[in-house]
C-alpha positions in Angstrom: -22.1 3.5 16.6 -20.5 3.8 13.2 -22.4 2.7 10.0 -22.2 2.9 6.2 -23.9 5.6 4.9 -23.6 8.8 2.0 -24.4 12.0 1.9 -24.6 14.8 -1.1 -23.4 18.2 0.0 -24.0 21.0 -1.8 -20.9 23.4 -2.6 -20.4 26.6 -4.6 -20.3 25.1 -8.2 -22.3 21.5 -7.8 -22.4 18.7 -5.5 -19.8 16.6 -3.6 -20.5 13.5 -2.8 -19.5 12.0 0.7 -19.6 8.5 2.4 -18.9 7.3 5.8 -16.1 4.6 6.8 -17.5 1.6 8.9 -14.3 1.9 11.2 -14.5 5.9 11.3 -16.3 8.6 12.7 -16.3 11.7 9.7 -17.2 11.8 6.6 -15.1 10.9 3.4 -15.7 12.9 -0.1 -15.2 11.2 -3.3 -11.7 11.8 -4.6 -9.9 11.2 -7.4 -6.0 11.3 -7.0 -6.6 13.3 -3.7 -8.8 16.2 -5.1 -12.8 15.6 -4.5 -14.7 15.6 -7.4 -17.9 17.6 -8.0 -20.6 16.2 -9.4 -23.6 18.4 -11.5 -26.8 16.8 -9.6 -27.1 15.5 -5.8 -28.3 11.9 -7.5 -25.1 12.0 -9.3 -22.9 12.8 -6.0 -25.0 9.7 -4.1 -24.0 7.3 -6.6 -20.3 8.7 -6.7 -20.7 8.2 -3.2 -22.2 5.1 -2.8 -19.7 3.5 -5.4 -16.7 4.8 -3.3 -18.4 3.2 0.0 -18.7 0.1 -1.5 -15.3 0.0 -3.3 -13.3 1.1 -0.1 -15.2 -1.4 1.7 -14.7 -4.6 -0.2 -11.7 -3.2 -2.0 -11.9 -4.8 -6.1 -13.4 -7.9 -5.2 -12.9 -11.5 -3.6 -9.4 -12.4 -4.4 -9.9 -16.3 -2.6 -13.1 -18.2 -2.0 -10.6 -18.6 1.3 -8.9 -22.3 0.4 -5.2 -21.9 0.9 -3.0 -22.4 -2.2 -0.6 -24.3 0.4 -3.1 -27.1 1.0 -3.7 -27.9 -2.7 -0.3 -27.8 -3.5 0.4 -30.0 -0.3 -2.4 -32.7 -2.3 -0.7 -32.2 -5.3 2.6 -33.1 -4.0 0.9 -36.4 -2.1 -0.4 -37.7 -5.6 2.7 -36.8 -8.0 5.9 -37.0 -5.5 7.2 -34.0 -6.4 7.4 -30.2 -5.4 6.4 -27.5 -7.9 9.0 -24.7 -7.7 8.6 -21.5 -10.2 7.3 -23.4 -13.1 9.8 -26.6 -12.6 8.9 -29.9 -11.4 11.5 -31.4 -8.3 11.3 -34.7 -7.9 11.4 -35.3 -4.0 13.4 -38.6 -2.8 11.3 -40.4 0.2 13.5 -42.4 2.4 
């Protein structure tokens, strides 16, 4: 069974830091724009490590406490009679 874990591995000039994806077998270093980074101490590479884990698993953060936009917008349009369109107000006919 997969789980969340990090590593330091030791390499020629430092320490690389490497984390494990929930949905993936292998192990992941810590890259910057494709090129993993070395770090000068193994506690330095598990925090790299662990800060990469955490990012790539909860990406920058909740974007929605998970209330649609749609169903307050659907409340609004009940009170005011009208329909919001990029920044204009439509008023909507009821027959």
């Amino acid at each position: 069974m997969n789980e969340a874990r990090v590593r330091a591995v030791q390499v020629f000039n430092g320490w690389e830091g490497h984390f494990k994806k929930m949905h993936k077998a292998g192990w992941f270093p810590v890259e910057v724009n494709g090129i993993a980074q070395l770090f000068p101490s193994e506690a330095d590479a598990k925090v790299a490590a662990y800060e990469a884990m955490t990012k790539h698993h909860f990406g920058d953060g909740i974007l929605s406490d998970g209330e649609r936009t749609s169903a307050t917008r659907s409340k609004a349009e009940e009170l005011f009679g009208a329909i919001f369109r990029r920044g204009r107000k439509i008023e909507v006919v009821r027959r």
